[in-house]
C-alpha positions in Angstrom: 47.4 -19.7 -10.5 44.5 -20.7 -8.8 41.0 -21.5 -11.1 39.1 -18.4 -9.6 41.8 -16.3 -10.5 41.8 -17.6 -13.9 38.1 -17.3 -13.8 38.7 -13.7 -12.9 40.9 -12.8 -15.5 38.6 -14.2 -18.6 35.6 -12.5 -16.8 37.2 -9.5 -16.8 38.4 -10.0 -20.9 35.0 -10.6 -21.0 34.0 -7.3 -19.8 31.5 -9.5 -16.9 32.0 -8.1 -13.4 33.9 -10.5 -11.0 32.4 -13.1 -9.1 31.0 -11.9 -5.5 33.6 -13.2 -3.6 36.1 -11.0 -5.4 34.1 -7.8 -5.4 34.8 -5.7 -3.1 32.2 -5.4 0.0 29.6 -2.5 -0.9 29.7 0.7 1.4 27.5 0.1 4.4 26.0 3.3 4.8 25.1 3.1 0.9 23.7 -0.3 1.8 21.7 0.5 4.7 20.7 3.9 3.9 17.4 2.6 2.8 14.8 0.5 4.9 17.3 -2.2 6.0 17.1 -3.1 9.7 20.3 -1.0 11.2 18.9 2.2 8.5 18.9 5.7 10.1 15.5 6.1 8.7 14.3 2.4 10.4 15.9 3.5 13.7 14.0 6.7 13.4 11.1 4.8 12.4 11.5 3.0 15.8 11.6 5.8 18.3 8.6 7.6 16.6 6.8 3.9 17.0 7.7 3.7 20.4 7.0 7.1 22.0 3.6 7.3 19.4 2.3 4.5 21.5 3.4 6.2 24.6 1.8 9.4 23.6 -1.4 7.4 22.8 -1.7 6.1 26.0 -0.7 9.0 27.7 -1.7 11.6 26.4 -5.0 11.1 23.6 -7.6 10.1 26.5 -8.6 7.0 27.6 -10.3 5.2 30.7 -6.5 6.3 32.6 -7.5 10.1 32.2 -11.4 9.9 33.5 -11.1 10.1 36.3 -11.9 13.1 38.4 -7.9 13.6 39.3 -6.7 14.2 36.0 -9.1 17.5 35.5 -6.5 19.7 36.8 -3.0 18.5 35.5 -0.1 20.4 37.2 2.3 22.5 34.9 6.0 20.7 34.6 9.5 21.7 34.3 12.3 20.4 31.7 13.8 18.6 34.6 11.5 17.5 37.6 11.9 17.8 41.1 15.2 15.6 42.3 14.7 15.4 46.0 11.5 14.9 48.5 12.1 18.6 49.5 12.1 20.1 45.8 8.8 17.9 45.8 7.1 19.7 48.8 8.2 23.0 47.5 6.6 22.3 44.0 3.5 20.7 45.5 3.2 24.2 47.8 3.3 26.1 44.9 0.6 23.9 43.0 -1.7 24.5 46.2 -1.5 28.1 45.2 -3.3 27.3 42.1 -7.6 28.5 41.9 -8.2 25.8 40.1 -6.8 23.0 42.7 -9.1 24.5 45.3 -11.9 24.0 42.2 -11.0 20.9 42.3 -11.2 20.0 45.7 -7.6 19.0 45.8 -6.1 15.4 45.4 -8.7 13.0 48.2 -7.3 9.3 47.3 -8.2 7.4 50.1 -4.5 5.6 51.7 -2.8 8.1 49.1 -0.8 11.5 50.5 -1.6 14.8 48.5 1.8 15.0 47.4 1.8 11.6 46.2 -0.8 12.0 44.4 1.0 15.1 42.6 3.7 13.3 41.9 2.2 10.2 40.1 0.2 13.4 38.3 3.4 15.6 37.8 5.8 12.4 35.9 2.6 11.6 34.4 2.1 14.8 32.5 6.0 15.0 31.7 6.2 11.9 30.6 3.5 12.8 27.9 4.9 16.0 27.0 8.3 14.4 26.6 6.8 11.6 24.3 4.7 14.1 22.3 7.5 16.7 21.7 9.7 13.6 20.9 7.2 12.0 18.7 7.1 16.1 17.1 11.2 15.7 16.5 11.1 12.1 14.9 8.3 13.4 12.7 10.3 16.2 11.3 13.3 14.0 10.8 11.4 11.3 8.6 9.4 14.2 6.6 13.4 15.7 6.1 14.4 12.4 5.1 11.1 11.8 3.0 11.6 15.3 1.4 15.1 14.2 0.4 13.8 10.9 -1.4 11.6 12.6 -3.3 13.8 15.1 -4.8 15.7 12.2 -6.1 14.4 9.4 -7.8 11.3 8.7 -5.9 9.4 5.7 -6.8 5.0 5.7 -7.7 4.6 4.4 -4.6 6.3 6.6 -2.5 5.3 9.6 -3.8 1.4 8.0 -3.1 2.3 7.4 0.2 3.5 11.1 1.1 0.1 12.6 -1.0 -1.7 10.2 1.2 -0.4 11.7 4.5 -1.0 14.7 3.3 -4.2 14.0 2.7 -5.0 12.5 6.0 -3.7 15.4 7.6 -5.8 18.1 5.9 -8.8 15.9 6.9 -8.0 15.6 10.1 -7.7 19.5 10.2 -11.1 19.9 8.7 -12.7 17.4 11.2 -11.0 18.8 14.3 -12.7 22.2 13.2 -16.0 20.8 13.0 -15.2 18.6 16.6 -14.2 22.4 18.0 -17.5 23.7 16.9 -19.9 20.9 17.9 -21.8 22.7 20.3 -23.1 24.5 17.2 -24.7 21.2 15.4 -24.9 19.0 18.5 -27.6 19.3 21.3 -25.5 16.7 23.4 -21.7 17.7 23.6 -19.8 16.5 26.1 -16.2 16.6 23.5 -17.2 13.1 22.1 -16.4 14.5 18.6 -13.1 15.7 19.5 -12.4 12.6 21.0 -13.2 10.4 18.5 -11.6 12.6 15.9 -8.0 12.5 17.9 -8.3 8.9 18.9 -9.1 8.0 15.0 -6.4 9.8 13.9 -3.9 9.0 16.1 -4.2 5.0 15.8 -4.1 5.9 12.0 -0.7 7.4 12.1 0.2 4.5 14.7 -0.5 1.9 12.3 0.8 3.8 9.2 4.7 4.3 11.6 3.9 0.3 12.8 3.5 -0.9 9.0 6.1 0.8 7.7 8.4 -0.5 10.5 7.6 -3.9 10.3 8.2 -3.8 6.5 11.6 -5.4 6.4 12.6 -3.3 3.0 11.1 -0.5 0.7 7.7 -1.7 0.3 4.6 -1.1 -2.2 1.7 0.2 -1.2 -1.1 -2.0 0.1 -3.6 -3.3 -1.7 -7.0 -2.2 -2.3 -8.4 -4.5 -0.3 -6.3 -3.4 2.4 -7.0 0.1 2.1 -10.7 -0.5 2.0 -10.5 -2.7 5.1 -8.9 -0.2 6.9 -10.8 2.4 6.2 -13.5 0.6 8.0 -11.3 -0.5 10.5 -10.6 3.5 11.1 -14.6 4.0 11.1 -15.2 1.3 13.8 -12.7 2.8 16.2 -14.1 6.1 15.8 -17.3 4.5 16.9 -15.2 3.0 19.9 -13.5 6.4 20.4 -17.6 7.9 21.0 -18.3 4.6 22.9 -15.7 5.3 25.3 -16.5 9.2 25.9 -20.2 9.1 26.3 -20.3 5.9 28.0 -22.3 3.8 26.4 -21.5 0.6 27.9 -24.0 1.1 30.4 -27.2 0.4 28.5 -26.0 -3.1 27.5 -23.4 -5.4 29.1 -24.1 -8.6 27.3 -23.2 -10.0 24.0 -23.9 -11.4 21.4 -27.6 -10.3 22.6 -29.0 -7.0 24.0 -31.1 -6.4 27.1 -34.4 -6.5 24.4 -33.3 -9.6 22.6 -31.5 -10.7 19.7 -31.5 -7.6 18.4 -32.1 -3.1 19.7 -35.4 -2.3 19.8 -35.4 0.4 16.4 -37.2 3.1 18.3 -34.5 3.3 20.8 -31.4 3.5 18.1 -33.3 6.2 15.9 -34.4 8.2 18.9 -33.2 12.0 17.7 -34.0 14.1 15.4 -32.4 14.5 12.9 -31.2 11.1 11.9 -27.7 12.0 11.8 -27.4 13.4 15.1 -28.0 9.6 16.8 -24.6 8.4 15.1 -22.7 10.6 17.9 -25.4 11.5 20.6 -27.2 7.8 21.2 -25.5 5.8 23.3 -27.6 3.0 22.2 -26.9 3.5 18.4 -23.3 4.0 19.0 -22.8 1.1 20.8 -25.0 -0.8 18.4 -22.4 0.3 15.4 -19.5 -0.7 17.1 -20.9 -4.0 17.6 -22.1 -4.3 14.1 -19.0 -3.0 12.5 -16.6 -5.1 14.3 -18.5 -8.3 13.8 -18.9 -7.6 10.0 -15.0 -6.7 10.0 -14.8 -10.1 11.7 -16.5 -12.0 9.3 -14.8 -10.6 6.5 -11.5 -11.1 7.1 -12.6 -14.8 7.8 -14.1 -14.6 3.9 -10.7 -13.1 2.3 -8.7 -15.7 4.1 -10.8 -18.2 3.5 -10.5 -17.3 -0.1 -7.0 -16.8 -0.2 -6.5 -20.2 1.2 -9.0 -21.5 -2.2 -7.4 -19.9 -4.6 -3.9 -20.5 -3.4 -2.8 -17.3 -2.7 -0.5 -15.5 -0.2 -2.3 -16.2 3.4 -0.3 -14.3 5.2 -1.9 -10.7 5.8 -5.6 -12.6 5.5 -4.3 -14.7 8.5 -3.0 -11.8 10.8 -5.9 -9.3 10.3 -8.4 -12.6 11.0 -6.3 -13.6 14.2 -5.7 -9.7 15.3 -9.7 -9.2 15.1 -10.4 -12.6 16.9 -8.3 -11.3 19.8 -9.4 -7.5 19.5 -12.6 -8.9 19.7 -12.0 -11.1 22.7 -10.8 -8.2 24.2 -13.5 -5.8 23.6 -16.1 -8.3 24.8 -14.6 -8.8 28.0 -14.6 -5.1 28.3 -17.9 -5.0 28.3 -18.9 -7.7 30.6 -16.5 -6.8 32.9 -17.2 -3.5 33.4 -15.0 -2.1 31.2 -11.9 -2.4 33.4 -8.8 -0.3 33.0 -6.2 -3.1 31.5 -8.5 -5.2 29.2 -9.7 -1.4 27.9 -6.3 -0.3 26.7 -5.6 -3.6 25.4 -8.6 -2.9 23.4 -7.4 -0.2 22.1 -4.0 -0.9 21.1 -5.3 -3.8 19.8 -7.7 -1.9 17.4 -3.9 -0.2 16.2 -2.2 -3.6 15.6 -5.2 -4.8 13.3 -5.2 -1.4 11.4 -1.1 -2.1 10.9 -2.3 -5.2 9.6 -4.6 -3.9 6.8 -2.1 -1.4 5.5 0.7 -4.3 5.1 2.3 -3.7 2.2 1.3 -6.0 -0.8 5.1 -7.4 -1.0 8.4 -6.1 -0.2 11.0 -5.3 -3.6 14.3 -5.4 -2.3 16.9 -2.6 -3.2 17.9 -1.8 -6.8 21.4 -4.4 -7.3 23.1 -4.2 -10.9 22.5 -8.0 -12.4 25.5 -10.2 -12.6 25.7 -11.4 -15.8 26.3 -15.3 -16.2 30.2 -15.8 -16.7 29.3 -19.3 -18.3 31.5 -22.3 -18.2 35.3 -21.1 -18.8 37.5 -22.8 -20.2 39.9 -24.1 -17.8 43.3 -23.6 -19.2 46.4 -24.6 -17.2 48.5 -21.5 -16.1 52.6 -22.6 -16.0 
């Protein structure tokens, strides 16, 4: 008899569990049914992640959408046209349409009509596909959330869901206000709206992004990282009204502004009442976003800094402080540049991966395992 067996059979006398190499291998779906890495919930995790960000781009609004083609989108089918003839039928039937004779039809210079109508047709079902899959992977992770919880969900979880929940009602209540503007606002040109999807959706981005990159259950992230985002949220809001009323115009350098080191005050407080410059001044609005992303800047470089003093974990401190460097990069050569089309949606998907990076979770606790009690030094008794 061999000295694991023996091993085996005192351990067992014992009443100890058998070393690992003789237990039997654990049941891989009760293994992975968590947050490991081939999980149903992570893969669902992962198609929400991936058509979210697709949705964002497509379909939220952004610099691809301003332009005077995408004011009339055409309706789609389930399945799109399959030939160059089903093409030119659809595109007759979209002619038909008031509102593309509105619209003055599709003039791109060196561009047919019906191309144009296509790139416009598989743009608009690519977004509706991504949305309506984003809807389906939503459901599935609220089912499977729903089921955790009427087990034995832990504090943090059950934070995490009251938090969404949260976030949603909000959102609710600020989309009504967006809806209503016009009865608050002298200047509406959907700025609130817009800042109120775009904030919202690169919230839920980063929350889906976090929670995916977390290799196991996680806690929740720490108050500093809540706080941080927070801001982070308010700054792209600001970037969400700098986007839709244009305010890069009034001043394309940095760190300065056309009047000097600093806005001339009667410019940023122009309207009456003092609230209604926060949405309706270009020059305040741009002027926020500055300030808030330079202060966001400067203290991430303070936590890390202080993380790196005190001998603490560096990690998260180091991400968000590199993620804002480069966000920042970016959304300065935005501005110089004219806001061009790539460099501005690399801004803004950029502004998503630096909120992922505040709601990090504050450390990862790996799945509950039974301990294996010590078996201790056996004696080693020759078997005949």
């Amino acid at each position: 008899m061999t000295i694991h067996l023996l091993r085996h059979d005192e351990a067992a006398a014992l009443g100890a569990s058998p070393p690992a190499a003789l237990r039997p291998p654990r049941d891989w779906r009760a293994a992975n049914w968590g947050w490991g890495w081939a999980s149903p919930r992570r893969a669902v995790l992962a198609a929400a992640t991936v058509v979210g960000f697709l949705a964002f781009v497509l379909g939220v609004g952004n610099r691809f959408t301003r332009g005077p083609l995408f004011l009339y989108i055409p309706e789609v089918d389930l399945v799109p046209p399959l030939d160059q003839a089903a093409w030119q039928h659809a595109f007759a039937i979209h002619q038909q349409s008031p509102l593309y004779a509105l619209c003055g039809g599709y003039q791109v210079g060196g561009m047919e009509s019906v191309t144009v109508y296509q790139m416009l047709y598989m743009w608009e079902w690519l977004r509706a596909g991504s949305v309506y899959l984003l809807a389906g992977c939503a459901i599935a992770l609220g089912l499977m959330a729903a089921r955790k919880l009427a087990r034995a969900a832990t504090r943090a979880e059950l934070m995490t869901v009251l938090a969404v929940a949260a976030l949603a009602a909000l959102y609710l209540v600020l989309r009504y206000f967006a809806d209503h503007a016009g009865l608050f606002a002298t200047i509406n040109i959907g700025q609130h709206r817009h800042a109120v999807n775009v904030t919202f959706a690169s919230v839920a981005l980063a929350l889906l992004l976090a929670v995916f990159a977390a290799p196991q259950q996680f806690r929740a992230p720490p108050l500093i990282g809540v706080v941080f985002a927070a801001f982070v949220a308010l700054d792209i809001a600001f970037g969400a009204l700098f986007e839709a009323t244009d305010a890069g115009v009034v001043w394309t350098t940095f760190p300065g502004y056309a009047d000097g080191p600093l806005p001339a005050p009667d410019r940023l407080f122009a309207f009456n009442p003092v609230w209604r410059n926060f949405t309706e001044n270009v020059y305040l609005i741009q002027a926020c976003h500055r300030v808030l992303s330079l202060a966001l800047w400067g203290a991430a470089l303070v936590w890390m800094s202080a993380a790196v003093v005190r001998r603490q974990r560096v990690g998260q401190p180091v991400l968000l402080f590199g993620l804002l460097t480069l966000d920042g990069a970016l959304g300065v050569a935005t501005l110089i540049e004219g806001e061009p089309l790539v460099l501005s949606i690399a801004h803004q998907v950029g502004a998503i991966l630096v909120l992922a990076a505040a709601l990090a979770p504050a450390g990862v606790r790996r799945a509950h395992e039974p301990a294996e009690p010590s078996l201790g030094r056996l004696s080693m008794r020759r078997v005949t």
